[in-house]
One Martini backbone bead per residue (centre of mass of N, CA, C, O) as a GRO file, in nm:
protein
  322
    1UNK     BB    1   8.965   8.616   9.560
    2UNK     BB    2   9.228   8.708   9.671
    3UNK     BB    3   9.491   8.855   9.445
    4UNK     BB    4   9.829   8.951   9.343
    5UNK     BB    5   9.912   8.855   9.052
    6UNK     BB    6   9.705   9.126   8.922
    7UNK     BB    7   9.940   9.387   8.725
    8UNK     BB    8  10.220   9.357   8.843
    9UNK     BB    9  10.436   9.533   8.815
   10UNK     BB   10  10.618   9.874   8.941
   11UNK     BB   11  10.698  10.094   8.743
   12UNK     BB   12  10.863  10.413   8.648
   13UNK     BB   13  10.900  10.732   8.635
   14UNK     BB   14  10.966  10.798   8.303
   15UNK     BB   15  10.652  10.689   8.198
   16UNK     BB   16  10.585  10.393   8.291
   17UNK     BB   17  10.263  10.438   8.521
   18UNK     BB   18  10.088  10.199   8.678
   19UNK     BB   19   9.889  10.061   8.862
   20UNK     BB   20   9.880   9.989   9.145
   21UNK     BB   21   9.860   9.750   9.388
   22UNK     BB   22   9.523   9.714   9.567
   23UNK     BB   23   9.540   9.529   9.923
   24UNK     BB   24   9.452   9.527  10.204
   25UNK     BB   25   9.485   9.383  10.519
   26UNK     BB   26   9.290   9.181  10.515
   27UNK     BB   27   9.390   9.074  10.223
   28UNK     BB   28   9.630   8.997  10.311
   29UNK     BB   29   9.557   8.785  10.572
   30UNK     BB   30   9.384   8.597  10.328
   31UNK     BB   31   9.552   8.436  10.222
   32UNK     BB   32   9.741   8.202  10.092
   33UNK     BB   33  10.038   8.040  10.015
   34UNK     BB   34   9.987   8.045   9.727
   35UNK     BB   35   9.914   8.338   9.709
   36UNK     BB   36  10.217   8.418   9.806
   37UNK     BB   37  10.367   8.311   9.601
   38UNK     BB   38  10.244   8.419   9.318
   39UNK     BB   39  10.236   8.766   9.443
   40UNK     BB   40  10.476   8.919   9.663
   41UNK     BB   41  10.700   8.979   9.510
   42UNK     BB   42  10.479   9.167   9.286
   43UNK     BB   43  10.420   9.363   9.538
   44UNK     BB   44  10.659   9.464   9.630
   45UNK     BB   45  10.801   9.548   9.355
   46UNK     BB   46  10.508   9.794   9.342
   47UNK     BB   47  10.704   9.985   9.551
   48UNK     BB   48  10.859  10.078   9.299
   49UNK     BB   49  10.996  10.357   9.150
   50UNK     BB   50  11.188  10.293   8.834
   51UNK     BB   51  11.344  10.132   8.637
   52UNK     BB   52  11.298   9.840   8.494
   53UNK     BB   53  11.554   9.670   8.544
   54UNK     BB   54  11.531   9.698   8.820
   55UNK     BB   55  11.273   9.594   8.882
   56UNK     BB   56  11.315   9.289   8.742
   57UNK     BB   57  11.505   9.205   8.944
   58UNK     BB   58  11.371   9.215   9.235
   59UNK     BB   59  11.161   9.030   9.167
   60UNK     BB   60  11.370   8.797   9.111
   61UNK     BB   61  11.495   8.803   9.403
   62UNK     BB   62  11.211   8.784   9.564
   63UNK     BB   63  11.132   8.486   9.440
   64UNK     BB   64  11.346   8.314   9.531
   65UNK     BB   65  11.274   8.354   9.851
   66UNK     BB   66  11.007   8.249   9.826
   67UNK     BB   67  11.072   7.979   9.665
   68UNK     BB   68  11.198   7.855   9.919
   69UNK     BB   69  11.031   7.844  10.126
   70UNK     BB   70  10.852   7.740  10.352
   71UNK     BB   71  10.544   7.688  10.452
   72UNK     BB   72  10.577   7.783  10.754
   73UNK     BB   73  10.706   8.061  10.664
   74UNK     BB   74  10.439   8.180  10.515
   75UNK     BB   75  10.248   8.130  10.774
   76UNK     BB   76  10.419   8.314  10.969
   77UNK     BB   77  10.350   8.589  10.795
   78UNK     BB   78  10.104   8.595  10.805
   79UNK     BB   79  10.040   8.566  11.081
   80UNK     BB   80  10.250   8.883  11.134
   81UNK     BB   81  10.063   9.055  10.980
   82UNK     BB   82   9.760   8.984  11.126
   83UNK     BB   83   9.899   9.069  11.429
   84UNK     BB   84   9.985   9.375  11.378
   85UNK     BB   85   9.918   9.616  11.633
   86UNK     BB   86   9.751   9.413  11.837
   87UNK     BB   87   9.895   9.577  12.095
   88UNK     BB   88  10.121   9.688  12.341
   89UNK     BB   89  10.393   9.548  12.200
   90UNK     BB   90  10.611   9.296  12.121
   91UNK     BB   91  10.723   9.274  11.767
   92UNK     BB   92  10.857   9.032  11.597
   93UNK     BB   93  11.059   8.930  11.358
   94UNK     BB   94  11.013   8.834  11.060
   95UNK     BB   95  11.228   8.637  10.840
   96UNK     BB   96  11.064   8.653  10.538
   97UNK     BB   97  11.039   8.963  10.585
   98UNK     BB   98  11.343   9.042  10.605
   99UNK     BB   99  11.459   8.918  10.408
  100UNK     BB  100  11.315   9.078  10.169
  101UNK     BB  101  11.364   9.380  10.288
  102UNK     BB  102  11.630   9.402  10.199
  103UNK     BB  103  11.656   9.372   9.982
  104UNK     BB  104  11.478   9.587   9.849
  105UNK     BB  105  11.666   9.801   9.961
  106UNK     BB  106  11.925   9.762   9.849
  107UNK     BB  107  11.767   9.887   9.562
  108UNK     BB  108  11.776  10.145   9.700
  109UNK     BB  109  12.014  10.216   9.821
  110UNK     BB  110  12.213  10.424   9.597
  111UNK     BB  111  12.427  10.491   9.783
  112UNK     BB  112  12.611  10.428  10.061
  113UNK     BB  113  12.683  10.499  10.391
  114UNK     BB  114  12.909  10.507  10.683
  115UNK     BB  115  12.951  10.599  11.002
  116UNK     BB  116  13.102  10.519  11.290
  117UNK     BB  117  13.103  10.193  11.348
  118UNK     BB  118  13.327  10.197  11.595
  119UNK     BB  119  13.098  10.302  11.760
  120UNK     BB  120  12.921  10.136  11.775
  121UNK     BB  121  13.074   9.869  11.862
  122UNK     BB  122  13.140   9.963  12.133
  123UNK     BB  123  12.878  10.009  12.239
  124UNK     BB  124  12.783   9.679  12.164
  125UNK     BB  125  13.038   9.556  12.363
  126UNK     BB  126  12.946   9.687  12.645
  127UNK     BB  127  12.678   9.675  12.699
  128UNK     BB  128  12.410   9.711  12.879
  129UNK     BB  129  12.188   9.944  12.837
  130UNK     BB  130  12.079  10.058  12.506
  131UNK     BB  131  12.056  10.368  12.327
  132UNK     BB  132  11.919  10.492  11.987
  133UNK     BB  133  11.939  10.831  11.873
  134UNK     BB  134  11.724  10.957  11.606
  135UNK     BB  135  11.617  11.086  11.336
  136UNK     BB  136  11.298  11.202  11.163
  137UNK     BB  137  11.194  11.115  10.789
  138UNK     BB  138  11.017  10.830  10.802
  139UNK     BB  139  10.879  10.514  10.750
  140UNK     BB  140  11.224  10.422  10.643
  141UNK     BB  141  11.431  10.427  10.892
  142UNK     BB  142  11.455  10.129  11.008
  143UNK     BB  143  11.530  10.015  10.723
  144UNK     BB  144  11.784  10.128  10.676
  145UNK     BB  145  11.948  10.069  10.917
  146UNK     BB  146  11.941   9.792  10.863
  147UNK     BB  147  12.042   9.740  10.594
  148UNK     BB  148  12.314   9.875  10.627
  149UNK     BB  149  12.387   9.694  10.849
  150UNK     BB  150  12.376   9.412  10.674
  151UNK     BB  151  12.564   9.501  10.442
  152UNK     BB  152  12.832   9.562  10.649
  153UNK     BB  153  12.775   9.265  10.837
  154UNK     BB  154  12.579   9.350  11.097
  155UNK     BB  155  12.316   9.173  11.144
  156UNK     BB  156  12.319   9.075  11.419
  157UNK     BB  157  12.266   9.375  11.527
  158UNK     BB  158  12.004   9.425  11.361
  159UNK     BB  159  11.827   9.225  11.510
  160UNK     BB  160  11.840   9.394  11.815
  161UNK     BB  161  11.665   9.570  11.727
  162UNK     BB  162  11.429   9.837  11.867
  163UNK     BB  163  11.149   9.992  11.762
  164UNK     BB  164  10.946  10.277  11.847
  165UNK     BB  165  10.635  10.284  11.779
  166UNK     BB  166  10.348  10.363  11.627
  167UNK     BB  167  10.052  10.315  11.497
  168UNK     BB  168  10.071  10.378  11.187
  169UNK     BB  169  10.300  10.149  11.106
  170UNK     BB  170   9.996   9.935  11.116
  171UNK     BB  171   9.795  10.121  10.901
  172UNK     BB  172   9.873  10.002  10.687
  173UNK     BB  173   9.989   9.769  10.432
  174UNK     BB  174  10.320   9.825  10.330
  175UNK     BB  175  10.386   9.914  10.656
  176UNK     BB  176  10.339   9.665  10.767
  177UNK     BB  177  10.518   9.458  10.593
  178UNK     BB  178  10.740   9.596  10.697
  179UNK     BB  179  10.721   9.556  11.045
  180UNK     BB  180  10.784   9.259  11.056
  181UNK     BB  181  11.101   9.311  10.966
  182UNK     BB  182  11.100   9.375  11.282
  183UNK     BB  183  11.125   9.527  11.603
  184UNK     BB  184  10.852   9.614  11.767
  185UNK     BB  185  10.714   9.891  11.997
  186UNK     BB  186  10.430   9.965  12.103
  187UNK     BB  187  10.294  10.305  12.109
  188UNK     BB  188  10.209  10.560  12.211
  189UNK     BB  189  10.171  10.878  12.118
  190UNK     BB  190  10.217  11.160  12.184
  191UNK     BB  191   9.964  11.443  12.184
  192UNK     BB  192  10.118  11.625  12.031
  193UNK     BB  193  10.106  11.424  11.746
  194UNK     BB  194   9.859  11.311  11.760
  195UNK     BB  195   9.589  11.150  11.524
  196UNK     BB  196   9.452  10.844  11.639
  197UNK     BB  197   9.367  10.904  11.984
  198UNK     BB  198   9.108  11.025  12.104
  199UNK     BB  199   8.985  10.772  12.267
  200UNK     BB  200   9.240  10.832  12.468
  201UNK     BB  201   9.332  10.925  12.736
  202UNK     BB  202   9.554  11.044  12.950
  203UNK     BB  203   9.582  10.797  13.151
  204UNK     BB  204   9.609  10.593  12.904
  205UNK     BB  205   9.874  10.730  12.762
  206UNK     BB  206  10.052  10.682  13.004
  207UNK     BB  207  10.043  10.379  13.058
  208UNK     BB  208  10.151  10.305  12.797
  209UNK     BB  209  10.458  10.448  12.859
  210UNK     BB  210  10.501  10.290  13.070
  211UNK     BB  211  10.488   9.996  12.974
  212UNK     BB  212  10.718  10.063  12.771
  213UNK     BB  213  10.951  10.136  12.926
  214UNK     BB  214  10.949   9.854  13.074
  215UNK     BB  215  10.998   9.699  12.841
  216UNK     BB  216  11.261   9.804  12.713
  217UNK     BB  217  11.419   9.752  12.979
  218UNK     BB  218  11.389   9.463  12.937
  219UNK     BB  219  11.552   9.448  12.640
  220UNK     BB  220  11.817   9.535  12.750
  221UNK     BB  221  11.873   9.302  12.938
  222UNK     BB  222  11.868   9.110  12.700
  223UNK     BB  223  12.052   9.290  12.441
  224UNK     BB  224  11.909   9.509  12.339
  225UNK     BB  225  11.841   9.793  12.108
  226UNK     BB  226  11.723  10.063  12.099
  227UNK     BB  227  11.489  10.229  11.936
  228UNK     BB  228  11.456  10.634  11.893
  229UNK     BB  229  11.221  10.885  11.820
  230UNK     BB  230  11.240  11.208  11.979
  231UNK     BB  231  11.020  11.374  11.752
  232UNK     BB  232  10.771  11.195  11.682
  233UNK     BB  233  10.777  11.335  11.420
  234UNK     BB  234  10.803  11.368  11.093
  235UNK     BB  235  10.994  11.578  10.909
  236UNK     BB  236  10.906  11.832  10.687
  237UNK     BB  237  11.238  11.962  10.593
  238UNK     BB  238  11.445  11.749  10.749
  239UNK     BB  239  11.497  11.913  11.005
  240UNK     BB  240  11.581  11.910  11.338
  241UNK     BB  241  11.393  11.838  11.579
  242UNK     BB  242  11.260  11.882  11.883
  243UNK     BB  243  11.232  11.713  12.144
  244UNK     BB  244  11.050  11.562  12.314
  245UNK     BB  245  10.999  11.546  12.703
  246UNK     BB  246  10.913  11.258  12.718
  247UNK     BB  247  11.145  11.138  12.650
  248UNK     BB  248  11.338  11.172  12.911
  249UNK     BB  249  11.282  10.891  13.045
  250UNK     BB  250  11.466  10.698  12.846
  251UNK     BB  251  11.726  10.897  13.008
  252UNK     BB  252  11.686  10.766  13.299
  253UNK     BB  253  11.777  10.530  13.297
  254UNK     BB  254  11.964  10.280  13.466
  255UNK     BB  255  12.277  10.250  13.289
  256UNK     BB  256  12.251  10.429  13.043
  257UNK     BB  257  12.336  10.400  12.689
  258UNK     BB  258  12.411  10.645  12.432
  259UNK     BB  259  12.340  10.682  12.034
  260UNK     BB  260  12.408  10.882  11.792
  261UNK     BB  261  12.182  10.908  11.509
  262UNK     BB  262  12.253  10.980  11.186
  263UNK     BB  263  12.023  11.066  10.891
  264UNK     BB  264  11.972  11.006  10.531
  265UNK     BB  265  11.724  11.039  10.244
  266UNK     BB  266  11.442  10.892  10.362
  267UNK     BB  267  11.255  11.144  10.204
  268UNK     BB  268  11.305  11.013   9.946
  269UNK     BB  269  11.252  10.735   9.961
  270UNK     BB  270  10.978  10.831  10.134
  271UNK     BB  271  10.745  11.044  10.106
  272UNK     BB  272  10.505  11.236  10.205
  273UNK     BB  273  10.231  11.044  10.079
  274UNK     BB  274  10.372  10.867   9.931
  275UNK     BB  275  10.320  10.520   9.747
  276UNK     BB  276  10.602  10.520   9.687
  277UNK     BB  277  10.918  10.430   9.632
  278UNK     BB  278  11.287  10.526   9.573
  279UNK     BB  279  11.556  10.615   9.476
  280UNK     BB  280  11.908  10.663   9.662
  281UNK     BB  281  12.089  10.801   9.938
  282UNK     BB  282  12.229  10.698  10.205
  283UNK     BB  283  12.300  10.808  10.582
  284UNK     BB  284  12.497  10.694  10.822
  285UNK     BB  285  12.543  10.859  11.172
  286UNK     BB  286  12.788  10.820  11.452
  287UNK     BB  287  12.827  10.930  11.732
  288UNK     BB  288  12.904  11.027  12.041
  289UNK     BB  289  12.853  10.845  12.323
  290UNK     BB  290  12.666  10.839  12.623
  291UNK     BB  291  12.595  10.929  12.996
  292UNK     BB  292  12.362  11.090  13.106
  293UNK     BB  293  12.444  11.083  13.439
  294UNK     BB  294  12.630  11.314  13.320
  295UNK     BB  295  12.374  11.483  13.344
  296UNK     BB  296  12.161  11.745  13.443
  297UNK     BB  297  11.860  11.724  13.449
  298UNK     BB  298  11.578  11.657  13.295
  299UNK     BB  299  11.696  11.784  13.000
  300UNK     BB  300  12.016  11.711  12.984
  301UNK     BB  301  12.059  11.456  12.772
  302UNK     BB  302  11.880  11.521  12.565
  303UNK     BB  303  12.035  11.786  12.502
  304UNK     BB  304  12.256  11.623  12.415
  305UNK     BB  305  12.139  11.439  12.184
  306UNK     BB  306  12.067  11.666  12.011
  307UNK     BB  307  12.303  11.787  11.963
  308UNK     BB  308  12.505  11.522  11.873
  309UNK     BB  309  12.296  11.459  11.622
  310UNK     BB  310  12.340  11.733  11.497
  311UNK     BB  311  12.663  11.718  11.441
  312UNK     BB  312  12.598  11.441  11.219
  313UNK     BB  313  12.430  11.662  11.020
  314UNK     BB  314  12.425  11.819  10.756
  315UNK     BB  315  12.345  12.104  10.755
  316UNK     BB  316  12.049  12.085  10.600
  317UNK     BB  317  11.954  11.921  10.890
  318UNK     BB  318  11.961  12.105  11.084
  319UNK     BB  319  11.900  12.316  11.282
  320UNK     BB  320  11.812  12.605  11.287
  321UNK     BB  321  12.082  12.816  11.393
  322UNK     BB  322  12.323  12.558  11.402
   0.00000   0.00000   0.00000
């Protein structure tokens, strides 16, 4: 049978860089309880790549929570790895994924910066429909917000955020593990950027957009705060990229306020299609608020979103020319 047990930690950059272990996601989704409490501390702890005295730290700490955790907990968590991007649909995070997930990020982020913490707050005070938005450099852009989030005291708001998911975040092992960490609402990527839906139509990667963004909507009235990332897909050199035109739809909404988010650090700490993650500092910045309804035109709001999360972006990360 699958065990997580074998190979021990992974780390560091310097020296001894040993086999990371590698099991699918089916076989992780076959584990049993016992065999999650002997090795899912030592499987998340071997993605990470850093000085061995962080990773035996890490280990030790995630350890712990797996160790206290109730059978029941353990139970929840496997049930939400194994079902994780199964349809079109909002993933509720788990709780016992959330608590490890945290840790984990903490051991990486460092230093971290917060900036604008007042406009959040103020934003999340408002109440009523809303929606921040985000530049995407990597896999782990919204591991970071919720982390930093968390240390900052901020967790019940870290908690609220919904992430507009695509596929990808659901095929790998480890990013699924992410995931479930999260609270995310799985949806069809724009054409433009898709890589893995050849087989949907083009009425049918509609249908899902439409019943994704009534889905938010929904989620937004419940209290929840939307996550999205209007470029669509991972920035490949930093810099801010032109937001997808079908954003626009997300910025229609009646009653909406927008949040822009400038983030930096994630393509460091996760860089693309690197097998591990690494340590390094990351900075959240949150933008000046606005209401779309305040601009005119079909991508009058968008193009405000995208100006504002630029300007709170440090210079090499903004658009060129800007």
């Amino acid at each position: 049978s699958a065990s997580m047990s074998v190979g021990g930690r992974r780390c560091k950059r310097n020296g001894l860089t040993p086999r990371r272990m590698e099991l699918s996601i089916e076989a992780l989704a076959a584990l049993s309880p016992e065999q999650v409490r002997a090795g899912l501390a030592a499987w998340v702890a071997s993605h990470l790549q850093a000085e061995q005295y962080v990773c035996d730290r890490l280990h030790r700490d995630l350890q712990r929570i797996v160790d206290v955790a109730g059978d029941d907990e353990v139970a929840a968590l496997l049930a939400a790895y194994a079902a994780a991007g199964s349809g079109w649909k909002l993933f509720r995070a788990d709780p016992l994924a959330r608590r490890l997930t945290r840790v984990y990020m903490s051991a990486l982020m460092e230093p971290q910066e917060l900036r604008g913490v007042d406009r959040l707050l103020s934003f999340d005070e408002r109440g009523g429909r809303r929606l921040i938005v985000c530049n995407h450099l990597s896999y782990t852009d919204t591991q970071i917000t919720d982390g930093v989030l968390a240390r900052a005291g901020l967790s019940s708001l870290a908690d609220r955020l919904v992430a507009v998911a695509g596929p990808k975040v659901y095929t790998e092992p480890w990013r699924r593990m992410a995931s479930i960490a999260l609270n995310t609402r799985k949806t069809a990527q724009s054409s433009a950027v898709a890589s893995e839906q050849d087989s949907m139509s083009a009425r049918e990667l509609a249908a899902v957009a439409v019943e994704t963004l009534q889905a938010c909507t929904r989620l937004m009235d419940e209290g929840y705060i939307v996550l999205l990332y209007p470029e669509g897909t991972r920035s490949r050199d930093g810099r801010l990229q032109p937001f997808l035109r079908a954003a626009a739809r997300y910025l229609a909404v009646d009653g909406l306020s927008v949040l822009p988010l400038a983030q930096t650090g994630g393509d460091a700490l996760f860089p693309i299609d690197a097998p591990r993650m690494f340590r390094g500092p990351v900075r959240l910045a949150f933008g000046q608020p606005f209401k779309p309804a305040d601009f005119s035109g079909k991508s009058g709001a968008l193009d405000e979103a995208h100006r504002r999360l630029a300007a709170e972006l440090p210079e090499g990360s903004r658009p060129r020319g800007k």
